[in-house]
Backbone atoms as SQL, in Angstrom:
CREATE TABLE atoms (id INTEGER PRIMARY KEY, chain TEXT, resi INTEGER, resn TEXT, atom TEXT, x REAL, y REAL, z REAL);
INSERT INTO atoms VALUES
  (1, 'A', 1, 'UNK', 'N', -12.803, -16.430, -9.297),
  (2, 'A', 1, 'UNK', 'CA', -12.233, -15.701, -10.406),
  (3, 'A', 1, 'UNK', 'C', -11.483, -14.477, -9.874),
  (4, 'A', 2, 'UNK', 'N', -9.927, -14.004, -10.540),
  (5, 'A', 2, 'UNK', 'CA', -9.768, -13.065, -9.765),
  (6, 'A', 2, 'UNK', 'C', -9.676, -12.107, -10.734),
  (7, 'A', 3, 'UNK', 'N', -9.990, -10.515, -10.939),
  (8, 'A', 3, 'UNK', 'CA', -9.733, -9.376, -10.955),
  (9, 'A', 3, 'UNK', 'C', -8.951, -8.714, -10.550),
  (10, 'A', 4, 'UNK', 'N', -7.760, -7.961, -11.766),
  (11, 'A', 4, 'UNK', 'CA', -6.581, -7.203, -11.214),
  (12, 'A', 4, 'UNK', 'C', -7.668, -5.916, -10.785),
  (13, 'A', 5, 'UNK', 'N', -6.309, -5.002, -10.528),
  (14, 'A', 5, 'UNK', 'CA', -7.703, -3.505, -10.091),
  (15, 'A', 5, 'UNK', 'C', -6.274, -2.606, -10.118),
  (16, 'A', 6, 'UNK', 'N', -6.329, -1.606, -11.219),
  (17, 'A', 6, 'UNK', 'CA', -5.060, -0.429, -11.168),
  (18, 'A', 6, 'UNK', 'C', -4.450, -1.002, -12.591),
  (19, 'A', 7, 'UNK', 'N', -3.931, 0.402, -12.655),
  (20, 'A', 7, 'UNK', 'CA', -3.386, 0.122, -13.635),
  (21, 'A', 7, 'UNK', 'C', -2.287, -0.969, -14.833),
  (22, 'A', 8, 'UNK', 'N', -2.008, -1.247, -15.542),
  (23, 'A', 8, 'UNK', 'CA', -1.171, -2.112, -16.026),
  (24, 'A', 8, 'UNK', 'C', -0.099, -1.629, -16.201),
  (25, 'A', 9, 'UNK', 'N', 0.835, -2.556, -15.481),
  (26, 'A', 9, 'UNK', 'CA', 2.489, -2.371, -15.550),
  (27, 'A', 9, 'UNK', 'C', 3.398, -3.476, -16.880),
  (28, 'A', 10, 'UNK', 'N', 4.620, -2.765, -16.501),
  (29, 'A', 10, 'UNK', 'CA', 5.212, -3.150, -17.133),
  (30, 'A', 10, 'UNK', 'C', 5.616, -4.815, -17.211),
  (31, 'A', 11, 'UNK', 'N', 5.887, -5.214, -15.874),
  (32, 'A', 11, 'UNK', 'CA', 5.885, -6.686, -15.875),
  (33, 'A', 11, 'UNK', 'C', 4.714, -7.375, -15.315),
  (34, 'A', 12, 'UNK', 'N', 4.409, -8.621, -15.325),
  (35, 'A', 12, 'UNK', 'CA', 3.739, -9.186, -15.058),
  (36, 'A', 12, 'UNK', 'C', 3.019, -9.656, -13.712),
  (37, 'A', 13, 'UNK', 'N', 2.609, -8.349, -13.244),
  (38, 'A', 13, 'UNK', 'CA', 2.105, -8.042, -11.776),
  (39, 'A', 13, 'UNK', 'C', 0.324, -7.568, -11.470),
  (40, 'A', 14, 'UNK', 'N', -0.120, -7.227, -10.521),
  (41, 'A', 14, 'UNK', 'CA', -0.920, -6.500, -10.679),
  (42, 'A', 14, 'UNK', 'C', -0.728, -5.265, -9.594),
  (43, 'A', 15, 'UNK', 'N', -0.998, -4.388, -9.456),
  (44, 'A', 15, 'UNK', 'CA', -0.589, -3.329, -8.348),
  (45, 'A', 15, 'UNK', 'C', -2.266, -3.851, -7.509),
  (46, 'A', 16, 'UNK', 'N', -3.231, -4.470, -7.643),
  (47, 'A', 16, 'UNK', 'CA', -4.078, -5.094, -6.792),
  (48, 'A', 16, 'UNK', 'C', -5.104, -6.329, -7.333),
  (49, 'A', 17, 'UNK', 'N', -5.469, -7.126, -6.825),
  (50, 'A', 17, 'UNK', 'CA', -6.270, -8.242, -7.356),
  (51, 'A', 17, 'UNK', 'C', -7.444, -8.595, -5.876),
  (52, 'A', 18, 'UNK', 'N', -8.342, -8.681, -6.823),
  (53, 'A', 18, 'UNK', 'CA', -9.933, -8.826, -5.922),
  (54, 'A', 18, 'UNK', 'C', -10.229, -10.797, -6.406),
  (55, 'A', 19, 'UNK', 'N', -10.401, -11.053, -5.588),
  (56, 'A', 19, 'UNK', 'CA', -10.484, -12.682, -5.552),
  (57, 'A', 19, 'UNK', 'C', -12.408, -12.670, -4.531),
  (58, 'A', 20, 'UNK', 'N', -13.375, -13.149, -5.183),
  (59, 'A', 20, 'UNK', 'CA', -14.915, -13.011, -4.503),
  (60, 'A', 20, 'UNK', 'C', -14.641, -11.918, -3.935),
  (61, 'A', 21, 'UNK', 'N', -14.272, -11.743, -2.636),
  (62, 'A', 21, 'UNK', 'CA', -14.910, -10.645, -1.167),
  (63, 'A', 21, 'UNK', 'C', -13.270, -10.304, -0.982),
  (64, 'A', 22, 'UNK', 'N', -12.324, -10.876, -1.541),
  (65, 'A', 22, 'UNK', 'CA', -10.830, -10.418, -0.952),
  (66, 'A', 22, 'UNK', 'C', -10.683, -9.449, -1.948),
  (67, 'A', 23, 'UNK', 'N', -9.643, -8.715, -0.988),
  (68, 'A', 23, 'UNK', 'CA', -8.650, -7.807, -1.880),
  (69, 'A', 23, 'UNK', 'C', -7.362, -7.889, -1.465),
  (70, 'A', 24, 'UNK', 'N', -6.253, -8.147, -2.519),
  (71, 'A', 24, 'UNK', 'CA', -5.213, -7.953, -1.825),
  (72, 'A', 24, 'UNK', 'C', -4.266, -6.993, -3.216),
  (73, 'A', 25, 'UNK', 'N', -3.143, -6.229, -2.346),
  (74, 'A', 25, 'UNK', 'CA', -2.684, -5.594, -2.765),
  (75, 'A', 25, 'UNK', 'C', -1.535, -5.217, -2.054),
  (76, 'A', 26, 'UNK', 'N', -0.001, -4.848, -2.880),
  (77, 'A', 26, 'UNK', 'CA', 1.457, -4.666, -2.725),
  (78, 'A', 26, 'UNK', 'C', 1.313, -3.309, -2.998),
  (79, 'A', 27, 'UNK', 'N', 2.219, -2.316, -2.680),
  (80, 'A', 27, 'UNK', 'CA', 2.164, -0.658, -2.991),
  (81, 'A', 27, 'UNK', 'C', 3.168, -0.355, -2.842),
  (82, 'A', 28, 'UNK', 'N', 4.092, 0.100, -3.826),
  (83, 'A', 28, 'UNK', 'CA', 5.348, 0.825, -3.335),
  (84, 'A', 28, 'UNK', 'C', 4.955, 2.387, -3.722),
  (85, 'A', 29, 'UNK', 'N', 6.073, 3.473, -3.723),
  (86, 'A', 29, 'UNK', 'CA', 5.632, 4.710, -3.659),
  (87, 'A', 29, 'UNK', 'C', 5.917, 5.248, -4.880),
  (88, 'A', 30, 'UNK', 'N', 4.998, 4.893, -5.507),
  (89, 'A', 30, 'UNK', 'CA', 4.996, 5.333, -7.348),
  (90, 'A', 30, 'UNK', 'C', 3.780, 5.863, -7.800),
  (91, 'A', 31, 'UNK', 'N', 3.395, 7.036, -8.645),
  (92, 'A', 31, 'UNK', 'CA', 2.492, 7.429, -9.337),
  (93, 'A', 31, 'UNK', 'C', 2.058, 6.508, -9.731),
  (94, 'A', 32, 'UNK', 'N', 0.128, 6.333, -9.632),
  (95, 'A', 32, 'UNK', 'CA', -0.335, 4.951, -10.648),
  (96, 'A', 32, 'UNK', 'C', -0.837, 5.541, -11.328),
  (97, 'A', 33, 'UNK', 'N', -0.722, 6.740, -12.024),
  (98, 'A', 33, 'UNK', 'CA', -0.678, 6.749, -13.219),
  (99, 'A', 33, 'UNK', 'C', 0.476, 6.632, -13.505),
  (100, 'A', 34, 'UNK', 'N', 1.537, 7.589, -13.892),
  (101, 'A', 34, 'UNK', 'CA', 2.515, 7.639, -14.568),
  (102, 'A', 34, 'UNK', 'C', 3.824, 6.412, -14.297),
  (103, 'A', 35, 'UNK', 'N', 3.647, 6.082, -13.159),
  (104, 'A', 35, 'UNK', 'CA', 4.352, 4.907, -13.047),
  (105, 'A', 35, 'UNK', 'C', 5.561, 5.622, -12.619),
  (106, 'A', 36, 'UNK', 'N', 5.667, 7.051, -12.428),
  (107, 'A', 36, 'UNK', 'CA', 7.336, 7.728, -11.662),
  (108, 'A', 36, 'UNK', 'C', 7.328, 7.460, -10.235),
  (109, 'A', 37, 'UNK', 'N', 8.355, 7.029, -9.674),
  (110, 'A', 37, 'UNK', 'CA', 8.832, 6.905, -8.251),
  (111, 'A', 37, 'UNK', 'C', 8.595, 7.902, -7.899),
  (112, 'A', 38, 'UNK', 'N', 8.287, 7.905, -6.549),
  (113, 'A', 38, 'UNK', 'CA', 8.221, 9.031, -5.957),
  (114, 'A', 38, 'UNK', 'C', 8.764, 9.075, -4.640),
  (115, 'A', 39, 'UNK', 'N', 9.778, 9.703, -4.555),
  (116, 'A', 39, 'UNK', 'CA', 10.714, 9.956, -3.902),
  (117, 'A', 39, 'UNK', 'C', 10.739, 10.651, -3.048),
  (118, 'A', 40, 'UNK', 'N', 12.207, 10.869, -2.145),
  (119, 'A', 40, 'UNK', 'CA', 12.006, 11.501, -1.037),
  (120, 'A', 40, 'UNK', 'C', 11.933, 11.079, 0.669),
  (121, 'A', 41, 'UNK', 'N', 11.306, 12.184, 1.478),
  (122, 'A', 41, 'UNK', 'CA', 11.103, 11.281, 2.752),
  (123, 'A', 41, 'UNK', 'C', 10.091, 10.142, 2.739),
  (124, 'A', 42, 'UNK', 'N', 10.679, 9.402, 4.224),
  (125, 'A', 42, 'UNK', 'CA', 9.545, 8.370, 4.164),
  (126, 'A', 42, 'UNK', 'C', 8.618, 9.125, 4.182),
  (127, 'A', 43, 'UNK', 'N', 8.068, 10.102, 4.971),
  (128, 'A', 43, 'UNK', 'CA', 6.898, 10.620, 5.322),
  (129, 'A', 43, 'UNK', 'C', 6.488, 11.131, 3.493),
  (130, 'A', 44, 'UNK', 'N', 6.775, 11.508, 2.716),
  (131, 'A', 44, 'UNK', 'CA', 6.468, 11.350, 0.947),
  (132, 'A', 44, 'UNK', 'C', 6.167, 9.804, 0.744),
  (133, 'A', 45, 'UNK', 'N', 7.155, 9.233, 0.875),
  (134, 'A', 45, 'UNK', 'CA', 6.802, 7.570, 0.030),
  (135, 'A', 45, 'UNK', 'C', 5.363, 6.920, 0.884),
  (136, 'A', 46, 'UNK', 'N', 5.512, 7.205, 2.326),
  (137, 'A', 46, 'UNK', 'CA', 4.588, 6.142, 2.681),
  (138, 'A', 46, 'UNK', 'C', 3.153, 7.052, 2.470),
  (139, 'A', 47, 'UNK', 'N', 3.081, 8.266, 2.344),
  (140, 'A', 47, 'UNK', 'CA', 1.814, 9.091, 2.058),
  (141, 'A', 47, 'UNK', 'C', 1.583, 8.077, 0.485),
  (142, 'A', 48, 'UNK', 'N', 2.726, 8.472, -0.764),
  (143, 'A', 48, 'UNK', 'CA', 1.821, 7.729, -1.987),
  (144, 'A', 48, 'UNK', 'C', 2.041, 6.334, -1.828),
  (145, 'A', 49, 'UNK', 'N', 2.388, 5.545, -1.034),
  (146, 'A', 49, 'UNK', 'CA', 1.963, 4.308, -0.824),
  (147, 'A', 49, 'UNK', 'C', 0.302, 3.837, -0.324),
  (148, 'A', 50, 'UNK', 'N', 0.118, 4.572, 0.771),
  (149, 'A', 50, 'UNK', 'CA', -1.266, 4.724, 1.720),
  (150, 'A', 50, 'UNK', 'C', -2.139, 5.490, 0.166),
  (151, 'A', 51, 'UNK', 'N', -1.922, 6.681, -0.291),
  (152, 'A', 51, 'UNK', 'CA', -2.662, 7.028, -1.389),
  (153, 'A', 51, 'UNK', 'C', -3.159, 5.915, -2.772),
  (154, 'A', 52, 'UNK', 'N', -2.038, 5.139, -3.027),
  (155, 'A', 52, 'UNK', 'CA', -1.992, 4.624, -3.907),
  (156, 'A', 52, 'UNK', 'C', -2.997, 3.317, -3.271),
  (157, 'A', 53, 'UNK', 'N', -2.976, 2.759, -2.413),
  (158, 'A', 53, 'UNK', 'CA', -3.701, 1.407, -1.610),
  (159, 'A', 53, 'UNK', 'C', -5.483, 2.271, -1.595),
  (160, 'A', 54, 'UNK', 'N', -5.558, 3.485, -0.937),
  (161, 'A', 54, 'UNK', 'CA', -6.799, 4.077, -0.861),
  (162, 'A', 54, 'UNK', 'C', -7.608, 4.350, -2.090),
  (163, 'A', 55, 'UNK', 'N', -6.371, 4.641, -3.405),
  (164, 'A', 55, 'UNK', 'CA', -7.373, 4.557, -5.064),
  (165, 'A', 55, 'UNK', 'C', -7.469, 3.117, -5.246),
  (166, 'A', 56, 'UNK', 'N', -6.535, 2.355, -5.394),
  (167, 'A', 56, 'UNK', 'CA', -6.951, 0.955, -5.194),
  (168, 'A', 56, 'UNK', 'C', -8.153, 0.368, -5.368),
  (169, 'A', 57, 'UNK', 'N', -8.260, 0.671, -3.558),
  (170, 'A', 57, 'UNK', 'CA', -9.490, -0.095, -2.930),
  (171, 'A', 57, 'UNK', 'C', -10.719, 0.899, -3.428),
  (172, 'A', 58, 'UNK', 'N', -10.699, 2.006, -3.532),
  (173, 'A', 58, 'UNK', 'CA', -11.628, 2.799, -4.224),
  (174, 'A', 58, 'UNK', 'C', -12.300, 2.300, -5.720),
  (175, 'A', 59, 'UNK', 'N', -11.738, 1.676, -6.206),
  (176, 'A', 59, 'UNK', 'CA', -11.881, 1.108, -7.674),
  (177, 'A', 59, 'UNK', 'C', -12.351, -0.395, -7.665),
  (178, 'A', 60, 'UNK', 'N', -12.101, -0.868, -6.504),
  (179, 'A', 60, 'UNK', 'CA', -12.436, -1.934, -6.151),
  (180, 'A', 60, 'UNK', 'C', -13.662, -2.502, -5.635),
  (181, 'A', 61, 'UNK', 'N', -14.681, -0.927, -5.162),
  (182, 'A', 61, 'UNK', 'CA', -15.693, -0.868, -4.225),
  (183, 'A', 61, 'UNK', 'C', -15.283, -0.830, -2.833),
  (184, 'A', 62, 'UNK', 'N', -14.167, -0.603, -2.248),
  (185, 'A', 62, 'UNK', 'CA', -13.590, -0.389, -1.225),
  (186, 'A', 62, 'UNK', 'C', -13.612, 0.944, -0.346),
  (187, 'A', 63, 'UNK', 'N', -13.063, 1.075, 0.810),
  (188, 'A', 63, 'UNK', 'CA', -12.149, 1.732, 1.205),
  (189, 'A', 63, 'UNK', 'C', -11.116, 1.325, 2.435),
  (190, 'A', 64, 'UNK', 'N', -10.394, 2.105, 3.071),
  (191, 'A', 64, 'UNK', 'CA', -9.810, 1.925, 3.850),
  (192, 'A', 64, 'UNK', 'C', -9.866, 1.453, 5.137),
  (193, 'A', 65, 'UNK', 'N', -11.273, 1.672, 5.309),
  (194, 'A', 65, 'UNK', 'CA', -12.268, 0.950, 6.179),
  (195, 'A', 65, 'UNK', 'C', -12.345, -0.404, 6.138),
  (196, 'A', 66, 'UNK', 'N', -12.236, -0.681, 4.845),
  (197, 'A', 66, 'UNK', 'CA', -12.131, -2.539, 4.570),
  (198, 'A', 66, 'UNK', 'C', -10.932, -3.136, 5.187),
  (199, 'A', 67, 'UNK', 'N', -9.461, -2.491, 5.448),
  (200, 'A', 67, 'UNK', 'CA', -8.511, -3.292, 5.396),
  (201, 'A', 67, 'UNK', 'C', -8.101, -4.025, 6.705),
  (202, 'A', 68, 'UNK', 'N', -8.078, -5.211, 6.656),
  (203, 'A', 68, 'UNK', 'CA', -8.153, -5.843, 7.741),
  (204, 'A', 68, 'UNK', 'C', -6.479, -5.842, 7.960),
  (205, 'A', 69, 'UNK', 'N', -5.541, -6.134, 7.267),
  (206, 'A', 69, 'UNK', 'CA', -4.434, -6.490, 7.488),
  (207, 'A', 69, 'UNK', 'C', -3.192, -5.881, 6.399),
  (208, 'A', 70, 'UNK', 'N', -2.166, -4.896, 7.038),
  (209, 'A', 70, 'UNK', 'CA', -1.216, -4.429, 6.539),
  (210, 'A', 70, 'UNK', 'C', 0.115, -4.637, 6.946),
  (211, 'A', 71, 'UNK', 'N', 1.392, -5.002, 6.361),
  (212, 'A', 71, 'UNK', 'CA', 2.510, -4.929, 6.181),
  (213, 'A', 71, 'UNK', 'C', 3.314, -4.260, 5.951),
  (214, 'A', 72, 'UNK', 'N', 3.891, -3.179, 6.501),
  (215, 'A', 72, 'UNK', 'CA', 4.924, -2.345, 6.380),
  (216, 'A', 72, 'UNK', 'C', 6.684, -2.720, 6.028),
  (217, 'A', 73, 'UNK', 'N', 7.379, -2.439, 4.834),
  (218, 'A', 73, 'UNK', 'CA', 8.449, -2.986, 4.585),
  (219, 'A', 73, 'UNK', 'C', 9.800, -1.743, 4.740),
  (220, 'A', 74, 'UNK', 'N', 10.397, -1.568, 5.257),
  (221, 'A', 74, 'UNK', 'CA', 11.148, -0.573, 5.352),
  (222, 'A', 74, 'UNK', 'C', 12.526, -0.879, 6.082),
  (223, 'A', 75, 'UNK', 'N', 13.865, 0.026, 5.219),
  (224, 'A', 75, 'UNK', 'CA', 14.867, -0.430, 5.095),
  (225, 'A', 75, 'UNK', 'C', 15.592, 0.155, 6.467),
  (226, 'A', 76, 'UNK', 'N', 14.996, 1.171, 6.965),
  (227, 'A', 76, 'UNK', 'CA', 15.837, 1.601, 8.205),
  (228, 'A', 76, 'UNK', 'C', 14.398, 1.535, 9.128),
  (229, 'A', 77, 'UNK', 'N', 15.382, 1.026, 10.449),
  (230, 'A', 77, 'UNK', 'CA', 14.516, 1.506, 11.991),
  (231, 'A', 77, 'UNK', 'C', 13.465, 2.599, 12.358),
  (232, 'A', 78, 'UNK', 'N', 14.788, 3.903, 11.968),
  (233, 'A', 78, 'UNK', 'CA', 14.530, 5.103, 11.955),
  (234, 'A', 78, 'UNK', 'C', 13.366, 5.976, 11.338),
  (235, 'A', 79, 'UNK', 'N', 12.994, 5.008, 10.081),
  (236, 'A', 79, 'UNK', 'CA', 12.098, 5.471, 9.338),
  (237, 'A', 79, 'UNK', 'C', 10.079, 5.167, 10.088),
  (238, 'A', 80, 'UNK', 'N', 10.522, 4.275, 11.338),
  (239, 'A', 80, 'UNK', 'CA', 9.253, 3.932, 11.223),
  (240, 'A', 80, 'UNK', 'C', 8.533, 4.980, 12.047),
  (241, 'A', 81, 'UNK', 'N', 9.293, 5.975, 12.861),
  (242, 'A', 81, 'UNK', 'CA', 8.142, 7.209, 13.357),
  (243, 'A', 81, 'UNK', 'C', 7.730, 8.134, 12.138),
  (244, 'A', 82, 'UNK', 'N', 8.069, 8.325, 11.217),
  (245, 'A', 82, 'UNK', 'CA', 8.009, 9.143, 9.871),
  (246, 'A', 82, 'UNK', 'C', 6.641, 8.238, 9.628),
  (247, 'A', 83, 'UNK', 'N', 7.037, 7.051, 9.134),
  (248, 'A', 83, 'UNK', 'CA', 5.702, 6.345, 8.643),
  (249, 'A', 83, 'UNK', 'C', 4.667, 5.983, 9.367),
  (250, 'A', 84, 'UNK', 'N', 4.836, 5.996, 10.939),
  (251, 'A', 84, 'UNK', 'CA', 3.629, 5.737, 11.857),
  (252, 'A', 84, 'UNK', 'C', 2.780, 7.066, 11.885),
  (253, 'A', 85, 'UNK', 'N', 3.486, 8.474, 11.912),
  (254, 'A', 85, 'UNK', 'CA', 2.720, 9.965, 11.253),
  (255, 'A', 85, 'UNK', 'C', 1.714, 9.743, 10.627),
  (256, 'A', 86, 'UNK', 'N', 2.586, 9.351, 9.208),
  (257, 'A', 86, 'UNK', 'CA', 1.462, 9.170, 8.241),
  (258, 'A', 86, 'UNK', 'C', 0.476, 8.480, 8.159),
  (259, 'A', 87, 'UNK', 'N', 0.622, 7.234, 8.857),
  (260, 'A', 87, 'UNK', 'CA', -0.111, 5.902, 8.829),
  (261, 'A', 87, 'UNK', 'C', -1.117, 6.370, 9.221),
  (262, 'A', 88, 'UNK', 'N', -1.012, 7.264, 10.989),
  (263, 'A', 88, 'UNK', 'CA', -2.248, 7.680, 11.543),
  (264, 'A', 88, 'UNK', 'C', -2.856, 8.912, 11.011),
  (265, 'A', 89, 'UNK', 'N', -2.791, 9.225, 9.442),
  (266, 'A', 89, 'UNK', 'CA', -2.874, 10.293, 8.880),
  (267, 'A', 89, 'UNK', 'C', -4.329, 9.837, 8.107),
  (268, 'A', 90, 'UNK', 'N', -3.750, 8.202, 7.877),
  (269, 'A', 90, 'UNK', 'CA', -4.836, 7.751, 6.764),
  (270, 'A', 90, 'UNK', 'C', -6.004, 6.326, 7.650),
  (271, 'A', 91, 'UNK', 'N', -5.306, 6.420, 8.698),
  (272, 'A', 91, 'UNK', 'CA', -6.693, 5.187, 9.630),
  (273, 'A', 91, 'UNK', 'C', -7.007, 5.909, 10.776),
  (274, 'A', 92, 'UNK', 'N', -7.963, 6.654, 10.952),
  (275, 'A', 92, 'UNK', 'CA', -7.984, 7.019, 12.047),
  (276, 'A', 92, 'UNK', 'C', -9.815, 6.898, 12.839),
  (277, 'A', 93, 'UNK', 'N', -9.928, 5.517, 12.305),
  (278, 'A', 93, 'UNK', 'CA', -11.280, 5.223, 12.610),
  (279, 'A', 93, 'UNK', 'C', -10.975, 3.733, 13.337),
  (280, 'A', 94, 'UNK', 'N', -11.599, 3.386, 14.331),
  (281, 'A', 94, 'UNK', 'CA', -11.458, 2.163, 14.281),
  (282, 'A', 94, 'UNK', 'C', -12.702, 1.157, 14.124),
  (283, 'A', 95, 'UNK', 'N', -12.538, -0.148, 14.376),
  (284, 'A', 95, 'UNK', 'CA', -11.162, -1.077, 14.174),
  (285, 'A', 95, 'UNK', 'C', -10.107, -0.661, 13.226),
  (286, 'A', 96, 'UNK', 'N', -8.836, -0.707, 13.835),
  (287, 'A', 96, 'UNK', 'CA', -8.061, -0.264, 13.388),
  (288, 'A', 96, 'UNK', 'C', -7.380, -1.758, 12.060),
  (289, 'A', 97, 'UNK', 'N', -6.179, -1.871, 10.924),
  (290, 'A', 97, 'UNK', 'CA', -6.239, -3.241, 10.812),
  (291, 'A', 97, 'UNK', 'C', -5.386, -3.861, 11.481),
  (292, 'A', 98, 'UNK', 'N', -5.195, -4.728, 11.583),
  (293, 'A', 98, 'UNK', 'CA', -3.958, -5.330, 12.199),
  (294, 'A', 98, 'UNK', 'C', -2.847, -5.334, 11.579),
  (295, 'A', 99, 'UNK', 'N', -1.455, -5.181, 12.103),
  (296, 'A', 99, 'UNK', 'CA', -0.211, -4.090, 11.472),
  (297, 'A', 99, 'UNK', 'C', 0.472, -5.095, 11.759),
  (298, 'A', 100, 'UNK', 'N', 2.075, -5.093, 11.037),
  (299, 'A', 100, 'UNK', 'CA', 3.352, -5.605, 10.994),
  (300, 'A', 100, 'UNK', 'C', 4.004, -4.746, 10.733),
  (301, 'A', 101, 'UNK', 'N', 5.256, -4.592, 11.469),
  (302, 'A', 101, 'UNK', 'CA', 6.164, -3.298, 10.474),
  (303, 'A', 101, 'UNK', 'C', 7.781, -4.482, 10.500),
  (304, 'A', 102, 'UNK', 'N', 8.085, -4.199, 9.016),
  (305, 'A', 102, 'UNK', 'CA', 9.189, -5.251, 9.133),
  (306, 'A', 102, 'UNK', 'C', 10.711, -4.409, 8.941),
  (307, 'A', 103, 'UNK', 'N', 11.601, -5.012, 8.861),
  (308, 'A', 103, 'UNK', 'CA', 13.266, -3.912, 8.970),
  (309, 'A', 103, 'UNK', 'C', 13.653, -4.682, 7.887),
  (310, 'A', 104, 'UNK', 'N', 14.078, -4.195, 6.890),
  (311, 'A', 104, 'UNK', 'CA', 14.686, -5.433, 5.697),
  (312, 'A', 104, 'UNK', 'C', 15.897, -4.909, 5.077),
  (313, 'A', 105, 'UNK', 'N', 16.449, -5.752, 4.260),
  (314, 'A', 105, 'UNK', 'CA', 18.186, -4.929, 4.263),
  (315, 'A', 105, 'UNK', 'C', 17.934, -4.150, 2.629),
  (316, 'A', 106, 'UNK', 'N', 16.819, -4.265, 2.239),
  (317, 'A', 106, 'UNK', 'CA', 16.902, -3.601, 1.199),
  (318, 'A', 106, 'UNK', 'C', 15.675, -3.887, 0.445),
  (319, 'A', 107, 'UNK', 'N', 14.779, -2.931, -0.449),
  (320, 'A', 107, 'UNK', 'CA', 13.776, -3.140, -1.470),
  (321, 'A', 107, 'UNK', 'C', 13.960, -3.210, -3.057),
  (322, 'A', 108, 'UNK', 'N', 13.547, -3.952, -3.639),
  (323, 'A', 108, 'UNK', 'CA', 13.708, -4.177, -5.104),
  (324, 'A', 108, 'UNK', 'C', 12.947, -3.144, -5.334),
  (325, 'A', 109, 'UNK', 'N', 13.692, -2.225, -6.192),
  (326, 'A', 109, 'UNK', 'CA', 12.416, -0.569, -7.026),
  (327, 'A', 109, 'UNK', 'C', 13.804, 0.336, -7.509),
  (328, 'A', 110, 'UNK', 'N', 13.431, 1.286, -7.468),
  (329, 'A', 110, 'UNK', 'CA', 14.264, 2.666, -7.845),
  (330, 'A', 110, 'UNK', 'C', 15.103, 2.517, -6.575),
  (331, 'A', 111, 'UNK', 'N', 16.784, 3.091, -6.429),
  (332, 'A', 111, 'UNK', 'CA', 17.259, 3.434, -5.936),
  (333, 'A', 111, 'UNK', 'C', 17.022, 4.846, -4.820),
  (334, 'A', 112, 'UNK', 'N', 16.316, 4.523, -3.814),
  (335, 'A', 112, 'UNK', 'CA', 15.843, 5.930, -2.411),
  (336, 'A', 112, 'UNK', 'C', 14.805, 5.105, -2.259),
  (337, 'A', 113, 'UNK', 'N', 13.988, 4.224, -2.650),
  (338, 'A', 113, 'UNK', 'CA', 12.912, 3.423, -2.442),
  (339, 'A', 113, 'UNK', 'C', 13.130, 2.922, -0.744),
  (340, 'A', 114, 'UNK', 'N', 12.338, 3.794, 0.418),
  (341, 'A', 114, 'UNK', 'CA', 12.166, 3.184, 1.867),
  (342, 'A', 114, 'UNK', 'C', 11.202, 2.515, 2.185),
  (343, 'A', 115, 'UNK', 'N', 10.157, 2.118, 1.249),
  (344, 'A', 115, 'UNK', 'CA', 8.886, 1.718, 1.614),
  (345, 'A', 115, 'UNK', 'C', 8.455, 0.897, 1.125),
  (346, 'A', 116, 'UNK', 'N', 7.455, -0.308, 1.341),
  (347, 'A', 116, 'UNK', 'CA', 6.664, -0.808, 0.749),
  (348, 'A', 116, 'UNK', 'C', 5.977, -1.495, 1.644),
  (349, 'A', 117, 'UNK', 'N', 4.124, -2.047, 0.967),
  (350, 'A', 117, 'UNK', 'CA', 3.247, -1.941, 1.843),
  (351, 'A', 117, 'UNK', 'C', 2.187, -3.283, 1.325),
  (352, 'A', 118, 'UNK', 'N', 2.110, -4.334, 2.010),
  (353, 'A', 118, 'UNK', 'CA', 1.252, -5.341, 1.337),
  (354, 'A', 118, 'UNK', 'C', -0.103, -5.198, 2.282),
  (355, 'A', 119, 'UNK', 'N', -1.404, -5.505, 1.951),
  (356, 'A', 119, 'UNK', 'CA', -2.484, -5.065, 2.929),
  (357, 'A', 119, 'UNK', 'C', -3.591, -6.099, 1.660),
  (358, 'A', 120, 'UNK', 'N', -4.365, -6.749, 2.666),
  (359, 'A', 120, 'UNK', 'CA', -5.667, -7.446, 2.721),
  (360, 'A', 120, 'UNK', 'C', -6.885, -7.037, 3.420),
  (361, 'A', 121, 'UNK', 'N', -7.615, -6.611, 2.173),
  (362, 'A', 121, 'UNK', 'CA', -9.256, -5.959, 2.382),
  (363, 'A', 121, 'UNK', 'C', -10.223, -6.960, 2.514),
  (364, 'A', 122, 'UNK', 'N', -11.282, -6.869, 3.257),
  (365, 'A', 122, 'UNK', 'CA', -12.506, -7.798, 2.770),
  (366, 'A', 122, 'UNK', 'C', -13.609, -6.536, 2.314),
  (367, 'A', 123, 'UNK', 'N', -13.730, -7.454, 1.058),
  (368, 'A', 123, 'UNK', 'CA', -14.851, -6.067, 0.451),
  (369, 'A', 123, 'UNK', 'C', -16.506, -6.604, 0.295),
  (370, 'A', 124, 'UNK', 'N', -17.476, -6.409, 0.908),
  (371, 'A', 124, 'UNK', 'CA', -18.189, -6.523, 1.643),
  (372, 'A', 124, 'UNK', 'C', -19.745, -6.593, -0.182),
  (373, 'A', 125, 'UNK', 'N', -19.407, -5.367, -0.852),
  (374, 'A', 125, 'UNK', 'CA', -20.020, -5.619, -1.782),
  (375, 'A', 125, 'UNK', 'C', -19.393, -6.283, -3.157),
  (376, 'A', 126, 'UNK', 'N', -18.477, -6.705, -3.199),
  (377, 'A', 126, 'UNK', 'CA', -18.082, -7.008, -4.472),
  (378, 'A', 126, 'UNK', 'C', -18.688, -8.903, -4.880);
């Protein structure tokens, strides 16, 4: 059975879904409450991306500790020392999870949108 987890959007998504012991979850850099972009440097977007994945999994019975596997989506090269900062801002325990960082010619969201972040938890009590 699966369980969304976060708030409800406008289209037909979930910003995270718990399936038994999985979690998986997409994050771009938007208030989950208010649903406003949040803009700016990468080092801004990928902080409320990583924030937004950490309430998440928090709601989920999680934390960041759970995530076995993350995806980094970002439209310039340049951007990925900005977001590796932050990254090691929010894992700094290990096992670390296992990472991808991808270069893509562009993200579906708000126009300044540099980021987005897919990541798979195993959640241990759920």
């Amino acid at each position: 059975m699966l369980k969304a987890v976060g708030p409800k959007v406008s289209i037909p998504i979930s910003p995270a879904v718990v399936a038994g012991h999985l979690f998986f979850a997409t994050n771009v850099p938007v208030d989950l409450e208010s649903g406003a972009f949040v803009g700016g440097s990468i080092e801004t977007q990928t902080r409320q991306v990583l924030a937004n994945l950490e309430a998440l999994l928090k709601e989920a019975g999680g934390s960041l500790a759970n995530v076995a596997q993350i995806t980094f989506y970002l439209i310039d090269a340049k951007d990925a020392s900005g977001m590796n900062k932050v990254y090691g801002d929010f894992f700094t325990v290990e096992p670390y999870p296992s990472r991808a960082t991808l270069i893509v010619r562009e993200l579906i969201g708000p126009a300044g949108m540099r980021v987005e972040a897919t990541a798979q938890a195993y959640l241990e009590n759920s």
